[in-house]
VOZA-73049 format. One line per 4 residues: for each residue x, y, z of N, C-alpha, C. Coordinates in Angstrom, 1 decimal, padded with zeros to 4 digits. Layout:
N
X:Y:Z:X:Y:Z:X:Y:Z ~ ...
END
This chain:
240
082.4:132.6:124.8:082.2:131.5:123.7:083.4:131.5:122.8 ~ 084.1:130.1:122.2:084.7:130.3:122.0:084.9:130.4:120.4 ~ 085.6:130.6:119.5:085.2:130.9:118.1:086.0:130.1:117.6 ~ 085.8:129.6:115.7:086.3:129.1:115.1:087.6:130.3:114.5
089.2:129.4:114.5:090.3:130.4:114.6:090.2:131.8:115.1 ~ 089.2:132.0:116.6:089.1:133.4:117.1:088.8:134.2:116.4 ~ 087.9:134.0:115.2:086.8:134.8:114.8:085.9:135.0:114.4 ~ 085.2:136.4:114.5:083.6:136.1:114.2:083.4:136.1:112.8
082.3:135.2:112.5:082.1:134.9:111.3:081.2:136.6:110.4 ~ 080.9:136.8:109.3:080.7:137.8:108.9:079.0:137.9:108.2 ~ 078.3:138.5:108.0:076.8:138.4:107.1:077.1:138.7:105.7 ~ 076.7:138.0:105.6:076.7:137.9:103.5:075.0:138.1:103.1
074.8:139.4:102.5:073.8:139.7:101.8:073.1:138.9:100.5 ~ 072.5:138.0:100.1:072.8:137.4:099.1:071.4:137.7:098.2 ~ 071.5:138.4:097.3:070.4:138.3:096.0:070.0:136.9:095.5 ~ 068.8:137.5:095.1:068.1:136.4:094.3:067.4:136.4:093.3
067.3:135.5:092.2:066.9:136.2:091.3:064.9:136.6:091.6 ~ 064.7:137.1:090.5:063.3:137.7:090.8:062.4:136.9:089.8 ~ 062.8:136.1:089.6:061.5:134.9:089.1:062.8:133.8:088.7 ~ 061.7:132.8:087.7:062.4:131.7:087.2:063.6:131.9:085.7
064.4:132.5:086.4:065.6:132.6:085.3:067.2:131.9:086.1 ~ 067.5:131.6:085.2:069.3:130.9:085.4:069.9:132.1:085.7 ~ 070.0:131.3:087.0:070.6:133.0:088.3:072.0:133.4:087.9 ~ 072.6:132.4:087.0:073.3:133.3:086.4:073.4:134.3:085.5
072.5:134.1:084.8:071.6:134.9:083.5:071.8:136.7:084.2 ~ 071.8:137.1:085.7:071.2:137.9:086.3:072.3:137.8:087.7 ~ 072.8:136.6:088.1:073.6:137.3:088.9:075.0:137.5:088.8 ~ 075.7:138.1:089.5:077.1:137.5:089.0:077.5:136.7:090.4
078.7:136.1:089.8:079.8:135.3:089.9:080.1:135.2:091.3 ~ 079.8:136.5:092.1:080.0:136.5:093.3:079.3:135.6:093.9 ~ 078.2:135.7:093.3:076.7:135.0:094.7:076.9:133.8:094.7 ~ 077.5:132.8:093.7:077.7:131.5:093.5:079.1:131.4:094.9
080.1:131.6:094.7:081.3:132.0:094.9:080.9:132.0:096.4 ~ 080.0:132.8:096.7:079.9:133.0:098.4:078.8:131.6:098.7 ~ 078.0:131.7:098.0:077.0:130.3:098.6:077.5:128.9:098.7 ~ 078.9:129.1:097.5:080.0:127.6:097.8:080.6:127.5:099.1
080.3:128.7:099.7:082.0:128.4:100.7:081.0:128.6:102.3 ~ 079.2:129.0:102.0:078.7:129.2:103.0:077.7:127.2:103.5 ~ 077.5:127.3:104.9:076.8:126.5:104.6:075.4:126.8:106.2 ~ 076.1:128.4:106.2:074.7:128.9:107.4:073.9:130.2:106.4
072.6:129.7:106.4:071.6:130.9:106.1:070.7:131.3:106.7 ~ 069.9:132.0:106.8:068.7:132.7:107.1:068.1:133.5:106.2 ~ 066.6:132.2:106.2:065.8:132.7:104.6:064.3:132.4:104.9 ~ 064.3:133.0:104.1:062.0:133.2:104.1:061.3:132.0:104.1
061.8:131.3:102.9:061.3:129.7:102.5:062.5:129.0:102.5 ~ 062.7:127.3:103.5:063.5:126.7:103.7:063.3:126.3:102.2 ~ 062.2:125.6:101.6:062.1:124.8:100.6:062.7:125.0:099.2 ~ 062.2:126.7:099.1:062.5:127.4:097.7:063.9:127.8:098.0
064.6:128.1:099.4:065.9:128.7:099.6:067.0:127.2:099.0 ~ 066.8:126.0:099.3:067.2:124.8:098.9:067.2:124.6:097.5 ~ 065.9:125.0:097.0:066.0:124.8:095.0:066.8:125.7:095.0 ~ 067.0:127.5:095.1:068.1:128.0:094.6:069.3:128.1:094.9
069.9:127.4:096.3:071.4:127.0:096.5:071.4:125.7:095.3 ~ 070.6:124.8:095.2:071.0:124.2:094.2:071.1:123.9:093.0 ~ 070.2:125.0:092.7:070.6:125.5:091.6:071.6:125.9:090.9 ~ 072.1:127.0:092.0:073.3:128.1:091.6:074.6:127.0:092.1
074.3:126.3:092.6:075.9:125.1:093.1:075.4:123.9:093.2 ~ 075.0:123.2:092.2:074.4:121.7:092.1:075.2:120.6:093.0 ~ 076.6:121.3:093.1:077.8:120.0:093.6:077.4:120.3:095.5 ~ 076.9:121.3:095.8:077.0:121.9:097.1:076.5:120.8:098.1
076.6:120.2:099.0:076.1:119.3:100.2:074.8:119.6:100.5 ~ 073.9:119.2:100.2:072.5:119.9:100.9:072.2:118.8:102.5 ~ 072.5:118.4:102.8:072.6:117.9:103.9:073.8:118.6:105.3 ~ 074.7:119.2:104.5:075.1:120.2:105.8:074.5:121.3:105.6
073.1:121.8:104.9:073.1:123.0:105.4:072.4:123.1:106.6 ~ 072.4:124.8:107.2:071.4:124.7:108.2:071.5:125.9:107.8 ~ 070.1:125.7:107.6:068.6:126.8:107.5:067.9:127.1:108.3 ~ 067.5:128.8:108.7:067.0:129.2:110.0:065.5:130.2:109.0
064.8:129.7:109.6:063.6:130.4:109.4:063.0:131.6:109.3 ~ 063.3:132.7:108.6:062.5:134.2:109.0:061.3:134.7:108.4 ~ 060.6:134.8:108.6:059.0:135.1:108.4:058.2:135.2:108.7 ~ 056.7:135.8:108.8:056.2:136.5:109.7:055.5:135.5:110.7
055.9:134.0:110.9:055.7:132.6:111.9:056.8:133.4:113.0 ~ 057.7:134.0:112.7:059.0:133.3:113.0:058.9:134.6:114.5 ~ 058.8:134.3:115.6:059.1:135.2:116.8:060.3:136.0:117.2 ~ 059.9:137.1:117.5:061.1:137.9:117.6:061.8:138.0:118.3
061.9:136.8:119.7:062.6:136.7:120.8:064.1:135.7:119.8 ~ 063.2:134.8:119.1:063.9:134.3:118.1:065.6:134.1:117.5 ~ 065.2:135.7:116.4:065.7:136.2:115.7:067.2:135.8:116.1 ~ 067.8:137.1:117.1:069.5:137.1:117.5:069.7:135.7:117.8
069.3:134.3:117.6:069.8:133.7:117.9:070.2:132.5:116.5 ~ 069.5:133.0:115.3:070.3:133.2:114.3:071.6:133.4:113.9 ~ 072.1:134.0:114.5:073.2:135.2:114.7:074.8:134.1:115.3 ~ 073.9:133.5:116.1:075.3:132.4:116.5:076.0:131.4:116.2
075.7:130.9:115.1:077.0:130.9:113.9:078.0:131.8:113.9 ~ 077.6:133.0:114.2:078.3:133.8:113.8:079.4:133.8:115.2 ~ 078.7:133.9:116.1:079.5:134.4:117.5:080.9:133.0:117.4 ~ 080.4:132.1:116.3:081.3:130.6:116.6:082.0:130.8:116.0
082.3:132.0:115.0:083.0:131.9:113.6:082.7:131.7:112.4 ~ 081.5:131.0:112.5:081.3:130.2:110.9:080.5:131.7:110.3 ~ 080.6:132.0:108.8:080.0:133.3:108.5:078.6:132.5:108.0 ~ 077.3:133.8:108.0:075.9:133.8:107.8:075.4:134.3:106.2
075.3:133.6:105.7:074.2:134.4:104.5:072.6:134.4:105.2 ~ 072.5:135.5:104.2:070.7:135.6:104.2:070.2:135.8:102.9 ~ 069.1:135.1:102.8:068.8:135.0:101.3:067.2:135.3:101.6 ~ 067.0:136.4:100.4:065.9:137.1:100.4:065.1:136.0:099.6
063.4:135.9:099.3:062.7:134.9:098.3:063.1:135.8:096.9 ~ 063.2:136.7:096.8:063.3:137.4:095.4:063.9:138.6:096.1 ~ 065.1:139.1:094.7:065.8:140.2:095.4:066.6:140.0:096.4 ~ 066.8:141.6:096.5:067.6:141.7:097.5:067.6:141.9:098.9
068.0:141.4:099.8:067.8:141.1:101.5:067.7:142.4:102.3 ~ 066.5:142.4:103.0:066.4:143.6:103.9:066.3:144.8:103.0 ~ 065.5:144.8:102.1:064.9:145.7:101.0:063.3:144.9:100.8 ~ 062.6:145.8:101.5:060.7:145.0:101.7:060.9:143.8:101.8
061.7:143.6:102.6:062.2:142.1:102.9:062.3:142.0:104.6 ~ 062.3:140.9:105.6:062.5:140.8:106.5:063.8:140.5:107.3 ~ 064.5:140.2:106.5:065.8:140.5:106.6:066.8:141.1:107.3 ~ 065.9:142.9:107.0:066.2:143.5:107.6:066.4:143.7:109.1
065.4:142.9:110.0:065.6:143.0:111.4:066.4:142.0:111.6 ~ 067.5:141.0:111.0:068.9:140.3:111.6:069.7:141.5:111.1 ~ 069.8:141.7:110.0:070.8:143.2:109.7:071.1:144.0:110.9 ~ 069.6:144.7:111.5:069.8:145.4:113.0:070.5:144.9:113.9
070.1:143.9:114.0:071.1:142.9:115.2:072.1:142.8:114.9 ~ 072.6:142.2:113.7:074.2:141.9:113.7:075.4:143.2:113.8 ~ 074.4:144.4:113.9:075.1:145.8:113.9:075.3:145.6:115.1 ~ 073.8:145.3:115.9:074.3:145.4:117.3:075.3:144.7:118.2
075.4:143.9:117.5:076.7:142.8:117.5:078.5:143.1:117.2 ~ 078.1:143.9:116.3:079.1:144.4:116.0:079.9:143.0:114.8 ~ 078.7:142.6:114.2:079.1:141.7:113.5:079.3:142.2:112.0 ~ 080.3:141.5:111.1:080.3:142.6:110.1:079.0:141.9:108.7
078.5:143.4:108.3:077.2:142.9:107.3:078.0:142.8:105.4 ~ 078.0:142.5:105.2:078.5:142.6:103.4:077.9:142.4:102.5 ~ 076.6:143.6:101.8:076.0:143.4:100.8:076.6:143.1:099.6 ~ 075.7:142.1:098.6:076.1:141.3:097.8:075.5:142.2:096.2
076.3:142.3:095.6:075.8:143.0:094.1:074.4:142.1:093.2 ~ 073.4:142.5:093.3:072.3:142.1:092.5:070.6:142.9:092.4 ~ 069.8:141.9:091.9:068.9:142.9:091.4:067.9:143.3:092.2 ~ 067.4:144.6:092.3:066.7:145.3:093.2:065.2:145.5:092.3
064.0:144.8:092.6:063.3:145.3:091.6:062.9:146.7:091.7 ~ 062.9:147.2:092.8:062.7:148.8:093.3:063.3:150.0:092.8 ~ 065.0:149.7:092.3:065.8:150.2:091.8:065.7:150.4:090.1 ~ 065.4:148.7:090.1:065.5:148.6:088.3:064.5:149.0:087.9
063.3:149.5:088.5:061.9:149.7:088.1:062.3:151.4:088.0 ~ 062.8:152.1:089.2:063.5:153.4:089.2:064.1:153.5:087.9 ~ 065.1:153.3:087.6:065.8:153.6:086.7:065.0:153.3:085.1 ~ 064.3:152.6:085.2:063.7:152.8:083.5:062.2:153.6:083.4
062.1:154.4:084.5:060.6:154.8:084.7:060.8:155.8:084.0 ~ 062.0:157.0:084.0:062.1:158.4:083.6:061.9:159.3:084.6 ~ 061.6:159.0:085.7:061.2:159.5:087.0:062.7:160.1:087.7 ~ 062.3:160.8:089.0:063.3:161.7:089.4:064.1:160.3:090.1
065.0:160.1:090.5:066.0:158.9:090.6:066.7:159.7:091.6 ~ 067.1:161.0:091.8:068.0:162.0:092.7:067.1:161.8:093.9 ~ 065.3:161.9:094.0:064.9:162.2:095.1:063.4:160.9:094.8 ~ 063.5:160.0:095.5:062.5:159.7:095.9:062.4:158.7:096.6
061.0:157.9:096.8:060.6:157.3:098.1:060.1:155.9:098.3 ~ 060.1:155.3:098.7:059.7:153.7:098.7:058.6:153.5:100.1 ~ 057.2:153.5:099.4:056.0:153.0:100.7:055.6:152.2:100.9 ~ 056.1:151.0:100.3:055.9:149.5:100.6:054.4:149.6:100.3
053.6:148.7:100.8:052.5:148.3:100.5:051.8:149.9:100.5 ~ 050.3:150.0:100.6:049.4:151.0:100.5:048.3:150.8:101.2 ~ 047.3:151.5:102.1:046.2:150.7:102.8:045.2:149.7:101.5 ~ 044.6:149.0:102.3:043.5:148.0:101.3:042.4:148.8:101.6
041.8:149.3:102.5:040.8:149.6:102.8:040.2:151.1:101.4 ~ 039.6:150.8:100.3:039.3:151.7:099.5:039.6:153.4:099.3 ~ 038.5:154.0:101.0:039.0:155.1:100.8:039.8:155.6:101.5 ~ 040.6:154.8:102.4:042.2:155.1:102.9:042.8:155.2:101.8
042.5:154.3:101.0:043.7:153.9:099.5:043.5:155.2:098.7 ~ 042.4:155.9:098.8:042.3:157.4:097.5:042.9:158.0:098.6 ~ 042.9:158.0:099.7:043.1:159.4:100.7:045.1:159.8:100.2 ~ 045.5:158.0:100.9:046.8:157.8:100.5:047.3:158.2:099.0
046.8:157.6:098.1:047.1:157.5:096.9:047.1:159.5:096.5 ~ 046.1:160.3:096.9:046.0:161.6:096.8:047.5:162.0:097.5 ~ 047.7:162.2:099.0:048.4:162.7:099.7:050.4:162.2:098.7 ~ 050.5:160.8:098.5:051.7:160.8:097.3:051.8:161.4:096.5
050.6:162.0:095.8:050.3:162.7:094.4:050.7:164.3:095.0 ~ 050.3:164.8:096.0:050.3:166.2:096.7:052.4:166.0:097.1 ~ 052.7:164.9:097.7:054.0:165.0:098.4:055.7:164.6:096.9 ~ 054.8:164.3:095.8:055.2:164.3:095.1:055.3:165.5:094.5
054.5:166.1:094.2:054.3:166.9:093.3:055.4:168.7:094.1 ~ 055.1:168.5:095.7:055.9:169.7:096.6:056.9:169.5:096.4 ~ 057.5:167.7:096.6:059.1:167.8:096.8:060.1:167.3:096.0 ~ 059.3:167.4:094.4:059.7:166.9:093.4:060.2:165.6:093.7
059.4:164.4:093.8:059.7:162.9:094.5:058.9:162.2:094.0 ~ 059.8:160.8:093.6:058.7:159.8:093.0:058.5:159.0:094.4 ~ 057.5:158.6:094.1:056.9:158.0:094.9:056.4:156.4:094.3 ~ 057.4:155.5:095.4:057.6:154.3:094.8:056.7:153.0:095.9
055.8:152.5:095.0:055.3:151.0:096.0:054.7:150.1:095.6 ~ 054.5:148.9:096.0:054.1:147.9:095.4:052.6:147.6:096.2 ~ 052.0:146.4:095.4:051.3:145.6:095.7:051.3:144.6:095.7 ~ 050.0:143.6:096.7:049.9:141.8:096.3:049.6:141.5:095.1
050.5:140.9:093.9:050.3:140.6:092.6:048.6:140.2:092.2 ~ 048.0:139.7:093.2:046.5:139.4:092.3:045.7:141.0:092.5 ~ 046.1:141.8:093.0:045.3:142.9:093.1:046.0:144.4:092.3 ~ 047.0:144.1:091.7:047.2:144.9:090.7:046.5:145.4:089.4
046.0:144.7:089.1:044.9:145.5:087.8:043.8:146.3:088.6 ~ 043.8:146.2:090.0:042.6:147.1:090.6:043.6:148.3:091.1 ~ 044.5:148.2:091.3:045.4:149.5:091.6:045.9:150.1:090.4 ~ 046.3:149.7:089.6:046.3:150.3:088.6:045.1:151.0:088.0
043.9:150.7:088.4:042.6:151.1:087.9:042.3:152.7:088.6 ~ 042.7:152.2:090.2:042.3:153.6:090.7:043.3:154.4:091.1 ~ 044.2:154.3:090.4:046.0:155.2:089.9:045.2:156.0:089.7 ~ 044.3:155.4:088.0:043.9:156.1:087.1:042.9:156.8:087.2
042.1:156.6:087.8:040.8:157.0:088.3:041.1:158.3:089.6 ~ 042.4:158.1:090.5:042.4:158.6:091.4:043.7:160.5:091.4 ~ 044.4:159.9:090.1:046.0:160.8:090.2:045.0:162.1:089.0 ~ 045.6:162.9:089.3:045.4:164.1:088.3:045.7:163.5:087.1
045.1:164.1:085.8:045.1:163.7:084.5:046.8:163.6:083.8 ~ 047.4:164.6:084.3:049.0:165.0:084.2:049.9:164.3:084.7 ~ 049.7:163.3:085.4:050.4:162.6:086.7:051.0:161.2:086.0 ~ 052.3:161.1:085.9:053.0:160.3:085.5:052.6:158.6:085.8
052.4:157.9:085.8:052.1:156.4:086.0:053.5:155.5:085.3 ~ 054.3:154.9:085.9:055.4:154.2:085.4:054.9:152.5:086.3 ~ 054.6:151.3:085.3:054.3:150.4:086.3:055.5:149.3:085.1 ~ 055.9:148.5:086.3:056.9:147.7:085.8:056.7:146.5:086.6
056.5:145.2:085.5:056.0:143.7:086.0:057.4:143.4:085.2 ~ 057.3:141.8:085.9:058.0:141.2:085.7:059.4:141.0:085.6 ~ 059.9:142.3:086.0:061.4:142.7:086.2:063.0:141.7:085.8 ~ 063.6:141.7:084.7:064.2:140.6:084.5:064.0:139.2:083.9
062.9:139.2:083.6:062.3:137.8:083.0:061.8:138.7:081.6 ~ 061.2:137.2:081.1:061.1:137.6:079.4:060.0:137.9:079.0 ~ 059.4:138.1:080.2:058.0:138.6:080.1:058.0:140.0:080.3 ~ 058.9:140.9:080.9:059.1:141.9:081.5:058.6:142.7:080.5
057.8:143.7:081.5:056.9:145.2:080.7:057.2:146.0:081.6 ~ 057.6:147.3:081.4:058.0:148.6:082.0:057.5:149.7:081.1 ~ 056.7:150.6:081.5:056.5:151.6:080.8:055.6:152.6:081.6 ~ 055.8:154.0:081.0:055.8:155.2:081.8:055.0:155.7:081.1
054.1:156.0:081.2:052.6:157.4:081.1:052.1:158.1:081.3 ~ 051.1:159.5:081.3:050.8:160.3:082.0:049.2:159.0:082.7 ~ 048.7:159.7:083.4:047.0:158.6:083.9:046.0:159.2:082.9 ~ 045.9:159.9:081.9:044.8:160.0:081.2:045.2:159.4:080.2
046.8:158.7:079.2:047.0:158.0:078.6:047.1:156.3:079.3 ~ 047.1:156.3:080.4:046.9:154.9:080.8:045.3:154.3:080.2 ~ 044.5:155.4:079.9:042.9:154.6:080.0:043.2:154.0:078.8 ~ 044.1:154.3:077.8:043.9:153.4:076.4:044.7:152.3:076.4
045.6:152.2:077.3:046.4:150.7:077.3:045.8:149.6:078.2 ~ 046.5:148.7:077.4:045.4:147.1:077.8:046.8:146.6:078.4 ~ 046.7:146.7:079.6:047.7:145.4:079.7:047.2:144.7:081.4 ~ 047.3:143.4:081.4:046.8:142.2:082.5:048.6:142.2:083.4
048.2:142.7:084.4:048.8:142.4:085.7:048.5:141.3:086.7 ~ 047.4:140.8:086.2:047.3:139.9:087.2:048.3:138.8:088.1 ~ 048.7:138.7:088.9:049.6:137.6:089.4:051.3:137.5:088.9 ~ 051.0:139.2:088.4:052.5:139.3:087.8:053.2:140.5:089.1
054.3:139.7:089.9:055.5:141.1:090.6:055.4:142.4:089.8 ~ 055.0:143.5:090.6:055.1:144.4:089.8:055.7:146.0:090.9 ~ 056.2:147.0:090.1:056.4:148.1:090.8:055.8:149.1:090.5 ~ 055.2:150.3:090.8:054.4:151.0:090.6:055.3:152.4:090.8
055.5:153.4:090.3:056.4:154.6:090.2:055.1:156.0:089.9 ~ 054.8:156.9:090.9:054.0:157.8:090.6:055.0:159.5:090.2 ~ 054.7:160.2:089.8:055.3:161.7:089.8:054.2:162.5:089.6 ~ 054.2:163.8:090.2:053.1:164.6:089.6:054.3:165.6:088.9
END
């Protein structure tokens, strides 16, 4: 196949912001910079990935782009064929719906591929709500762990929620995960209900926006705070 000037084009990691703020407010300079000069992506939502290239580059052609679909529609016979832009020369962004790409993001399985390709990947500097929730929790930051979702099923969820509290507490490790935003005031309920009295609770909504609340507790001082998670992004940080 033959390539544009005989080379392969490269993967451009691209952040996003984590709610409705002026992505420049939050990103830098780079992400504009690369979305100007890109005009192949692969993204979650065609619709919302189009409001934020236009956003961040109003002047940009939205009629040459081409947008490739990844989401849980999207078949995985699919995927590598994404990828061939690349084999043509032209380079690839991927743009995550919030954050950053191939972090609880699906993303990550073109990432795999384009290694296996030998194509080159270039993460982009921006905000991780995983990271930024780390860092202001007070939690161990040297050693710990990210579990993505948690079971729904009640007492899988204390069995689980117990066994972090136990693997935390052995390997001095925070234990980092989220939930689907409408069911967060009921996880936070049985945090509290479920973690030893002593057991740190760090929950952080809204990450970057001006609504943003982060704050760190033991679970027997969580019973006196009022605060509504509902339908708000949030990260959840445990320690015993």
């Amino acid at each position: 196949m033959s390539t544009q000037n005989g080379k392969i084009g490269k993967v451009y990691l691209i952040p996003t912001t984590l709610g409705h703020m002026p992505p420049l407010e939050v990103l830098p300079i780079s992400i504009k910079q690369t979305i100007e000069k890109l005009d192949h992506y692969i993204v979650e939502n065609e619709k919302t990935a189009r409001h934020f290239i236009k956003k961040i580059s109003p002047r940009k052609s939205q009629p040459s782009l081409k947008l490739f679909a990844l989401n849980k529609f999207t078949e995985a016979a699919e995927i590598p064929s994404f990828l061939n832009p690349c084999l043509e020369g032209y380079d690839v962004g991927i743009l995550s719906e919030a954050g950053c790409p191939g972090i609880a993001d699906p993303g990550a399985a073109v990432v795999k591929i384009a290694h296996d390709k030998n194509i080159q990947v270039i993460p982009l500097v921006g905000p991780s709500s995983i990271l930024l929730a780390l860092m202001a929790s007070g939690m161990n930051g040297q050693n710990f762990a990210f579990n993505g979702y948690l079971p729904i099923d009640g007492a899988d969820r204390k069995k689980y929620i117990k066994n972090l509290e136990r693997r935390s507490k052995e390997e001095d490790q925070s234990q980092v995960f989220i939930e689907t935003p409408y069911r967060n005031n009921k996880m936070l309920e049985e945090l509290i209900k479920t973690l030893a009295p002593s057991t740190r609770i760090c929950v952080a909504a809204d990450i970057t926006l001006p609504t943003e609340y982060i704050k760190t507790k033991t679970a027997i001082n969580w019973k006196t705070e009022n605060v509504d998670l509902h339908k708000r992004p949030a990260i959840f940080i445990i320690q015993a």
